[in-house]
C-alpha positions, 0 to 999 in steps of 0.5 A, a space after each residue: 210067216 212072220 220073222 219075229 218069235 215074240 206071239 203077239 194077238 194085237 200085232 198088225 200083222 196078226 190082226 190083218 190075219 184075222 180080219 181076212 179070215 173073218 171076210 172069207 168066212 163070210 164069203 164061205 156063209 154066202 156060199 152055204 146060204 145064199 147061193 141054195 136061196 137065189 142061184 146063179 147068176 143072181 148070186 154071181 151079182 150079189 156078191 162079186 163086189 165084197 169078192 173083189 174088195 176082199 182079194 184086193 186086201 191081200 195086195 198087203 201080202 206082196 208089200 208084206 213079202 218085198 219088204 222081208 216083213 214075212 219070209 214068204 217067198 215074193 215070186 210064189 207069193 206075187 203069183 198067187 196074189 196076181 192069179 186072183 186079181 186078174 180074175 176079181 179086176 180082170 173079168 168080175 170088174 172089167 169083163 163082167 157079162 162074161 158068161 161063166 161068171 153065171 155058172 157052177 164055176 163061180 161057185 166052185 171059184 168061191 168054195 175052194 178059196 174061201 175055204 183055203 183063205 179060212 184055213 190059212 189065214 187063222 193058221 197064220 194068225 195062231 202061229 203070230 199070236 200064240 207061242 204054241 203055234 195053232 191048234 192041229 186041226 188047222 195044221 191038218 186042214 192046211 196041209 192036207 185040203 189043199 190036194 182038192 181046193 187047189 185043182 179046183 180052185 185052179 180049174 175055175 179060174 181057167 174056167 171063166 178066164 176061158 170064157 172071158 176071151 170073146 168077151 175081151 175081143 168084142 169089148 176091148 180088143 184082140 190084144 185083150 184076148 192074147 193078154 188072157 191067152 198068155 195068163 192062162 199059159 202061165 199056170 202051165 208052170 204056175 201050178 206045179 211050182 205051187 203045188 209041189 211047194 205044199 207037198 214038200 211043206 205037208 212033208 215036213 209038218 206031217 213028219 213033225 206031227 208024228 214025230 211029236 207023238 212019238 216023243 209024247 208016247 215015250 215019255 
């Protein structure tokens, strides 16, 4: 993620690392405690805020991106980042009696990003502040989980973007609900593009792993 090789835990862009992964964690633990106590929509409102404060951090990661500071590509990181905000601003903030917000696809929505986020941003944070990179069980969850969490995740932001429609044309406009329309469309070639990147990169890590074990067995 980063161009420099030098590990370093206390660099900022490490430590903005795990502080992210700390505040998806907590999404995570309301997730496993608090929804099975209060349910839906009662867990919707008591947590939508803490969501939209956390995914509005990862703006950092497009700044972050423009400026060459990481080599994540700006175009696939742009689109990740502005998918996720017009979700937290687009409905939790500004359309926020959207209906399905009340149901399993808020949860779903939370489950599958907070467990990517999680992975990815520890991963990211071993790789900055370690020379030895991270551990293989995280190599092994970022590159593998992603074949669940990413339809998922995907299915239930189409899910309540969907529902948001007649909610954006009562309360705004009829342009409102074409905007959402268009957003929508833009995951046509939004996912493949995304999804394919990973596949690719989980080709080469997988590789690297068994190609690592090989070299460890013959000597």
């Amino acid at each position: 993620m980063s161009k420099s090789k030098t590990a370093n835990a206390f660099s900022p862009l490490a430590l903005y690392n795990l502080v992210s992964a700390a505040g998806w964690a907590y999404i995570l633990y309301t997730v496993i405690a608090w929804y099975p106590a209060l349910g839906q929509p009662e867990f919707y409102y008591k947590t939508k805020n803490i969501v939209i404060l956390i995914q509005c951090g990862a703006v950092i990661e497009i700044l972050n991106s423009a400026l060459g500071i990481v080599r994540s590509p700006i175009v696939t990181t742009a689109a990740q980042v502005l998918s996720r905000l017009l979700v937290v601003i687009g409905i939790f903030q500004l359309l926020p009696e959207t209906p399905a917000t009340g149901s399993l696809a808020y949860v779903t929505l939370l489950t599958a990003w907070s467990i990517t986020e999680v992975v990815r941003y520890l991963f990211y944070f071993f790789t900055l502040s370690f020379k030895a990179g991270p551990p293989t069980i995280l190599l092994l969850l970022r590159y593998n989980l992603f074949w669940v969490l990413y339809p998922t995740g995907v299915a239930s932001e189409l899910t309540l973007i969907y529902s948001s429609l007649p909610i954006a044309e009562l309360k705004y406009s009829v342009y409102a609900k074409y905007g959402l329309i268009f957003s929508m469309l833009t995951y046509l070639p939004g996912l493949p593009m995304l999804f394919s990147h990973m596949v690719v990169q989980r080709r080469k890590v997988m590789k690297s792993l068994r190609d690592g074990k090989i070299s460890q067995k013959k000597d």
